[in-house]
C-alpha positions as CSV (number, residue, x, y, z in Angstrom):
1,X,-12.5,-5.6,30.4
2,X,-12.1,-5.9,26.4
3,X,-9.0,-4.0,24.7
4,X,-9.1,-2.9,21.0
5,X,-6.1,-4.1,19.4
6,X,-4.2,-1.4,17.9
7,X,-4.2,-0.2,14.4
8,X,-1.1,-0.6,12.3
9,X,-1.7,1.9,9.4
10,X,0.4,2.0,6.0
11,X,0.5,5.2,3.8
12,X,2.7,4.3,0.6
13,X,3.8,7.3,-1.6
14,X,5.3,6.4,-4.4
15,X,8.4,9.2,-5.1
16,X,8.3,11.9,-7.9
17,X,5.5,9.4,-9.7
18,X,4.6,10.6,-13.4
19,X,8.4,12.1,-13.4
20,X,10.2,9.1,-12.1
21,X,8.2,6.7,-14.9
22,X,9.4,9.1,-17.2
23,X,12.7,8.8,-16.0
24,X,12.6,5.1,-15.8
25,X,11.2,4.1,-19.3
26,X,14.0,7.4,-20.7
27,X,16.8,7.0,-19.4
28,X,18.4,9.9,-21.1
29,X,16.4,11.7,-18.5
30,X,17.8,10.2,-15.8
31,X,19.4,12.6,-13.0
32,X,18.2,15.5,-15.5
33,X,15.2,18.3,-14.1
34,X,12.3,16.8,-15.5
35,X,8.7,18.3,-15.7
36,X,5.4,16.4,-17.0
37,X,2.9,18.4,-18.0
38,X,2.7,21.3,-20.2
39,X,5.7,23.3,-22.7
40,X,7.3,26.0,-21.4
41,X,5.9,29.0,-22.2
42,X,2.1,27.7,-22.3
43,X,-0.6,28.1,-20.2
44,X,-0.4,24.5,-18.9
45,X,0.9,23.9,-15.5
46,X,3.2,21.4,-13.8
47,X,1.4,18.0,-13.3
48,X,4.7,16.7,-11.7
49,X,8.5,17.2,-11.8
50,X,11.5,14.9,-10.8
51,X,13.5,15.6,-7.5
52,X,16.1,17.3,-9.3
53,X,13.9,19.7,-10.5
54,X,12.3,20.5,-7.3
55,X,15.7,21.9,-6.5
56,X,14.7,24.9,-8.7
57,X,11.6,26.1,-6.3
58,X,9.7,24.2,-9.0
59,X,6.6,22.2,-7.5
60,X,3.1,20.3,-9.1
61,X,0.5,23.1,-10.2
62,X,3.1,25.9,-10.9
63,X,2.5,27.5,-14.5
64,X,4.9,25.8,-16.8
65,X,5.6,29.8,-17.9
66,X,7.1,30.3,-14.2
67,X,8.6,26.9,-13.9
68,X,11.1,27.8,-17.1
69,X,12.1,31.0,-15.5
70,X,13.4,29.3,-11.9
71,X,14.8,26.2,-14.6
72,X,15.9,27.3,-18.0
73,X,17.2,23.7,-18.5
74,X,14.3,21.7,-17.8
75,X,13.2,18.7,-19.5
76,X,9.5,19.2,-20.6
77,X,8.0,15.9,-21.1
78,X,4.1,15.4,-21.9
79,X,2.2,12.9,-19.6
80,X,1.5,9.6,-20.5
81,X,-1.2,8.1,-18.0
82,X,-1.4,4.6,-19.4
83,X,1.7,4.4,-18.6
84,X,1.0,5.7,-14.8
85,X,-2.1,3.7,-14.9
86,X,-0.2,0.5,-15.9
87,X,2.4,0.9,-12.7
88,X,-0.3,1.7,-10.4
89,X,-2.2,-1.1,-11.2
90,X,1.2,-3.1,-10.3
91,X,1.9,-1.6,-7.1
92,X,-1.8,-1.5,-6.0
93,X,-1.9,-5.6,-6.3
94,X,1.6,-5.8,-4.4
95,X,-0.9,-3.6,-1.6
96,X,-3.1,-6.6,-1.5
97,X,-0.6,-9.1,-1.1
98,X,0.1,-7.4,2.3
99,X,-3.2,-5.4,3.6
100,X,-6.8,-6.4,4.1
101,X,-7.6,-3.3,3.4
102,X,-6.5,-1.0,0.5
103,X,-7.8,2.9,0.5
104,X,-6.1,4.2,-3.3
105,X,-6.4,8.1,-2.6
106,X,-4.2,8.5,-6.2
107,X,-2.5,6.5,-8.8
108,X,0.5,6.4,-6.7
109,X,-0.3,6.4,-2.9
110,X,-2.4,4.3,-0.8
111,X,-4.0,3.7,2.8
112,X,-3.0,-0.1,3.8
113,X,-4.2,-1.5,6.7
114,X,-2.2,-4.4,7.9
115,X,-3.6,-4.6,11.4
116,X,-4.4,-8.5,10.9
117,X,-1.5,-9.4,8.6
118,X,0.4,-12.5,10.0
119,X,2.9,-11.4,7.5
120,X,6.6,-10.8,9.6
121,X,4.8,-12.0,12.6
122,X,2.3,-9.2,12.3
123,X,5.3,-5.9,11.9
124,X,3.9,-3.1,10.3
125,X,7.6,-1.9,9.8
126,X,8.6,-4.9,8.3
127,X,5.8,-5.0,6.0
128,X,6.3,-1.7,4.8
129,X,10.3,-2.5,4.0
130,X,8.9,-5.9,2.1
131,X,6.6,-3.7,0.2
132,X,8.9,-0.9,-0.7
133,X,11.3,-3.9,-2.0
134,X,8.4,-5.3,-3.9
135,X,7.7,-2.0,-5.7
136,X,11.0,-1.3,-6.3
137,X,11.9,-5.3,-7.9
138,X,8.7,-5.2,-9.7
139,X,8.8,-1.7,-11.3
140,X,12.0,-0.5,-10.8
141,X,10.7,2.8,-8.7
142,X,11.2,4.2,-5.4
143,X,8.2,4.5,-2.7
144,X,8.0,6.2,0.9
145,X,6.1,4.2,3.3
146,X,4.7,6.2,6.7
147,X,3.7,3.6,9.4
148,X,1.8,4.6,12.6
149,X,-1.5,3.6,14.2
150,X,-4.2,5.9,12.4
151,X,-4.5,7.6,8.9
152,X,-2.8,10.8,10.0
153,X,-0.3,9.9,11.2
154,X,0.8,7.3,8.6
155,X,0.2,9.6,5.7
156,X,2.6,12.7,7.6
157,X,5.0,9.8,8.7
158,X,5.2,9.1,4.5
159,X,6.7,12.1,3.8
160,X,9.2,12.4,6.2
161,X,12.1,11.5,4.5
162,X,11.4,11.6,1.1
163,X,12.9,10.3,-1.3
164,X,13.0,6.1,-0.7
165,X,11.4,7.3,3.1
166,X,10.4,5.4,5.9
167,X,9.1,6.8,9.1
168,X,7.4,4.9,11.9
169,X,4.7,6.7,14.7
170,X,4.6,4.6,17.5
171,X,1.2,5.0,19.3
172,X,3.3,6.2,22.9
173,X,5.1,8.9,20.7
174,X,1.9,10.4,18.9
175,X,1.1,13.0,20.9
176,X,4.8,14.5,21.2
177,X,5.2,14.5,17.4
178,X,2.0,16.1,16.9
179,X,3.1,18.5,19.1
180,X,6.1,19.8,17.6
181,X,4.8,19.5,13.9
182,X,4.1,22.5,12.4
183,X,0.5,23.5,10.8
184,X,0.6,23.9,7.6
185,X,2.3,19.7,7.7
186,X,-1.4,19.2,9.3
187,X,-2.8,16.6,6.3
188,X,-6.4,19.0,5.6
189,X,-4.6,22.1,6.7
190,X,-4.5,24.4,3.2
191,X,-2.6,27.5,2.5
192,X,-5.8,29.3,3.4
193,X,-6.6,27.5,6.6
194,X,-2.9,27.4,7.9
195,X,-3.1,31.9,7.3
196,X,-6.6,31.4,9.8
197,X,-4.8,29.2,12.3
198,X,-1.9,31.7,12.7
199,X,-3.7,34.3,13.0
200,X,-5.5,32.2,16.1
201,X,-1.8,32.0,17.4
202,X,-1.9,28.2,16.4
203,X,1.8,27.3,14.8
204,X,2.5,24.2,15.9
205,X,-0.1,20.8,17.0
206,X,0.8,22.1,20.6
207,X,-0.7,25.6,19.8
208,X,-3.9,24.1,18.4
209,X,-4.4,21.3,21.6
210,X,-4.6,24.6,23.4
211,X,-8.0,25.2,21.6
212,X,-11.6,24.2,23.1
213,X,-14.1,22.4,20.7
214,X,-16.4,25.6,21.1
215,X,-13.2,28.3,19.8
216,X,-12.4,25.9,16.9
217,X,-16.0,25.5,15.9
218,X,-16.4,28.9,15.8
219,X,-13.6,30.0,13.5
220,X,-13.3,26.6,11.6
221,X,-17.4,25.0,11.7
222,X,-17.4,21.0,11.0
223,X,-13.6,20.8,11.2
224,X,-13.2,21.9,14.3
225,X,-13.7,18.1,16.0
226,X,-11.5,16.8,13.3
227,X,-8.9,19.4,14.5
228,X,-9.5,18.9,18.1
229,X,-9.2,15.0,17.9
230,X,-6.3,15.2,15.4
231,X,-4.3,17.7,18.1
232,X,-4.0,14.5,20.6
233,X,-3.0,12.0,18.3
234,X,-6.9,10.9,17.8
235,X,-8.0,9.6,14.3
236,X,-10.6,6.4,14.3
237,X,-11.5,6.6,10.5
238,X,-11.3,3.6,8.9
239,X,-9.1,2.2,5.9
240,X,-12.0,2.2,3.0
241,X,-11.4,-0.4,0.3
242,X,-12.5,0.2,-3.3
243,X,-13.1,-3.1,-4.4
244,X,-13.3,-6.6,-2.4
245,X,-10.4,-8.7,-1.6
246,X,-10.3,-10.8,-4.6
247,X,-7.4,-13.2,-3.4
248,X,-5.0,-13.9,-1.1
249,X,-1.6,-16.3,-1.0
250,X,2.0,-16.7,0.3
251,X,5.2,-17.7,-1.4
252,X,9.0,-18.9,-0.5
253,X,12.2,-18.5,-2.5
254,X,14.4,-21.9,-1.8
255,X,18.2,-21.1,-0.9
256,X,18.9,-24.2,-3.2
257,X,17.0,-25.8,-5.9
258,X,14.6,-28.1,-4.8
259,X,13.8,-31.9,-6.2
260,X,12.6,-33.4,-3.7
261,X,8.3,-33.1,-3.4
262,X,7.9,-34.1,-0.4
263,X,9.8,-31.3,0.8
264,X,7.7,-29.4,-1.4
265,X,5.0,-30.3,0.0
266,X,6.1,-29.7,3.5
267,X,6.3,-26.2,2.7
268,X,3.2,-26.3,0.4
269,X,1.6,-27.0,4.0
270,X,3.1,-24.7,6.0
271,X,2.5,-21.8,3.8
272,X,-1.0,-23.0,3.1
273,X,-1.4,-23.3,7.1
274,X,-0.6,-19.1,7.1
275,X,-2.5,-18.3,4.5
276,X,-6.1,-20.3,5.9
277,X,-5.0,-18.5,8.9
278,X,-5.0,-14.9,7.4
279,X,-8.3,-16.1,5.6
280,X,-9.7,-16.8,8.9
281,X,-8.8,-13.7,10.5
282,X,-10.1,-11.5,7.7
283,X,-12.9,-13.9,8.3
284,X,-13.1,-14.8,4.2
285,X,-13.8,-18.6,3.1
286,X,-12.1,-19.8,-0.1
287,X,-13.2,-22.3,-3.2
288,X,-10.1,-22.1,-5.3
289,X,-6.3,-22.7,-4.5
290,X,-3.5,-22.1,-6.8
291,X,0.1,-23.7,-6.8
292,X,2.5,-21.6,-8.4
293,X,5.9,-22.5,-9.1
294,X,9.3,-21.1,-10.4
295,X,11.9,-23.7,-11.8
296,X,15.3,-23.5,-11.7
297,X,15.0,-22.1,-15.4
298,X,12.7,-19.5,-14.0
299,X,9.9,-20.4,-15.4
300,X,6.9,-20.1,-13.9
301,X,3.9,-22.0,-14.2
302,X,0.6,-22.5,-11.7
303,X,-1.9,-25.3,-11.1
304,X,-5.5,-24.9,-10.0
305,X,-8.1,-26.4,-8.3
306,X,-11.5,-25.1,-7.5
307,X,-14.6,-26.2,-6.2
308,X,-18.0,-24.5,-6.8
309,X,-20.2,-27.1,-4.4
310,X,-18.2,-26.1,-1.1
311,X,-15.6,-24.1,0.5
312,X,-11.9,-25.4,0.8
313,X,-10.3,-26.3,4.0
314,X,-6.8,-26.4,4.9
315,X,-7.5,-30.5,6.0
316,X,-8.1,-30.4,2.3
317,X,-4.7,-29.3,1.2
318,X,-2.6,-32.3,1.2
319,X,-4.8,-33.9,-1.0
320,X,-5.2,-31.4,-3.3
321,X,-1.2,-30.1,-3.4
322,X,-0.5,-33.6,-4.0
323,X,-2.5,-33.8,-7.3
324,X,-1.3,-30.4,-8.5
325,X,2.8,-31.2,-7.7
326,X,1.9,-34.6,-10.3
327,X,0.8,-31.9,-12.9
328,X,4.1,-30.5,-12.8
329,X,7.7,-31.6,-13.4
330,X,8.3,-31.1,-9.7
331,X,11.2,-34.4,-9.1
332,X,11.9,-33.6,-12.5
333,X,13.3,-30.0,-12.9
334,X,14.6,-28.0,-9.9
335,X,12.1,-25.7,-8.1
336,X,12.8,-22.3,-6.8
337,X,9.8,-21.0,-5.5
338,X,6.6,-22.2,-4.7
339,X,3.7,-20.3,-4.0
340,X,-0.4,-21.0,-2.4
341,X,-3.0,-18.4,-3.7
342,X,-6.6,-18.9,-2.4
343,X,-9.1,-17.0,-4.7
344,X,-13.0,-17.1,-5.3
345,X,-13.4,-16.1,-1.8
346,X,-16.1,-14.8,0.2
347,X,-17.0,-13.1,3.1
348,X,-17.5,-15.5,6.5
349,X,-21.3,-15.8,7.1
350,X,-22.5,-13.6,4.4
351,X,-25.4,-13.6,2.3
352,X,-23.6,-15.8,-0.1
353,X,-22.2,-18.1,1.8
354,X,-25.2,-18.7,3.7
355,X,-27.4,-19.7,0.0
356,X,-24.1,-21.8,-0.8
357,X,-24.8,-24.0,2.4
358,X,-28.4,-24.3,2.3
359,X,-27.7,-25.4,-1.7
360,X,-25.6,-28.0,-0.3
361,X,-27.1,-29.2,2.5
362,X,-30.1,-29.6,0.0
């Protein structure tokens, strides 16, 4: 009898976004209420406010007139989305370093799913900690990661315990924490929708597993399976990627400074061995590699090879990591880090591929 293997699901949130850029690249503002969007006493709303001001009552969409009132001492700042655009794009490649999948649902939170990631021998926890530290060295902001084994679940898990959260669904506990949440947490369940449920008697994900398919229908029309599956822990939508995988690598920090390249090499190979393993998994083929490394200096500088006529193999890789090391001053200048990125890669038996072999094998 075949077994599905089981989902690990990543929703990152990244915490009080537009405010805590703001806060970040002011730091003036910096433990002070902070709102981005409109002045006070305009007809512009709230697009979003730090954590200090949310102690006020004051929340995203709230007329800037009414958010003055609860905070007379707010810090009105207009929003600057190149800026926001500029992190996200930061944090969204530190998703793909992780995840073969990447679902952006904003600038600043994400589906990942890391169900085939070899990465911490396969831990969706312990990916989630390694990204949160990644977001945080890279951008100097604080993310909430929710872990579980569907969409729902992850993204509710995410908000937990916000600020710098991280909350983890195991598939046996599912169905007891949907049972105790409360409605209006339900991810889909509006203001409008959580008034109709209690009116139906349904408070809690308890309440609403109470309901038939045919009662939820009636009150609630093409939502009522989602509600029904959702109330026992059910949720097989995928993780939707926006764009293709465009690369894929590994890298190691030394504890000492390294001179030696055949010790480089050694771990050139192991890491490479990880990565062709990942590539096979997410069943993608590669024609570039990449060597990156870090000197003692830290410096960084990376090496490339590629080739257009056929697809690299990891057999290939001490060859080719030998030649690149000789176009560095590896033996020369301690090393750090070193790094393997495959790139140019392609889907396993697709369309392209196949044209690529016929072109070769004529």
């Amino acid at each position: 009898m075949m077994t599905t293997k089981q989902r690990k699901i990543i929703h990152i949130d990244m915490d009080a976004f537009f405010a805590s850029v703001e806060q970040r690249d002011q730091p003036k503002l910096q433990g002070k209420p902070v709102i981005v969007g409109g002045q006070p006493n305009s007809r512009g709303v709230v697009a979003a406010c730090s954590y200090e001001a949310r102690k006020f009552g004051i929340h995203s969409a709230m007329p800037c007139s009414r958010a003055v009132k609860l905070c007379p001492d707010a810090i009105f700042v207009p929003p600057r989305f190149d800026a926001y655009k500029a992190v996200s794009k930061i944090i969204h490649e530190i998703f793909w370093h992780y995840a073969s999948d990447v679902e952006p649902l904003s600038l600043d939170e994400a589906y990942l799913d890391v169900s085939h990631s070899s990465e911490f021998e396969g831990s969706a926890t312990r990916i989630a900690e390694a990204i949160k530290k990644d977001i945080q060295a890279e951008t100097q902001l604080i993310a909430s990661a929710g872990v579980s084994y569907n969409k729902f679940l992850a993204k509710v898990a995410s908000d937990m315990d916000k600020p710098d959260g991280l909350y983890v669904i195991r598939p046996e506990q599912g169905e007891t924490f949907i049972s105790a949440l409360p409605i209006g947490d339900f991810y889909g369940v509006g203001p409008a929708t959580e008034t109709k449920m209690n009116r139906l008697g349904v408070k809690t994900g308890l309440d609403l597993r109470t309901k038939s398919r045919f009662e939820l229908a009636k009150h609630f029309g093409k939502s009522a399976d989602y509600f029904y599956q959702i109330a026992r822990g059910i949720d097989n939508r995928p993780v939707r990627s926006t764009r293709v995988r465009k690369s894929l690598g590994k890298e190691t920090t030394f504890k000492e400074d390294v001179y030696d390249k055949t010790v480089l090499l050694e771990q050139l190979i192991t890491l490479a061995e990880k990565v062709f393993q990942q590539l096979e998994t997410q069943q993608f083929v590669t024609k570039t590699v990449t060597l990156k490394i870090k000197y003692a200096s830290f410096k960084s500088i990376t090496r490339s090879y590629s080739d257009m006529k056929s697809f690299i193999q990891l057999t290939h890789i001490p060859t080719i990591f030998t030649e690149l090391l000789s176009r560095t001053d590896a033996g020369q200048q301690g090393i750090r880090l070193v790094g393997i990125t495959t790139s140019n890669l392609l889907k396993a038996n697709s369309k392209e591929q196949k044209d690529q072999l016929e072109f070769e094998l004529y």
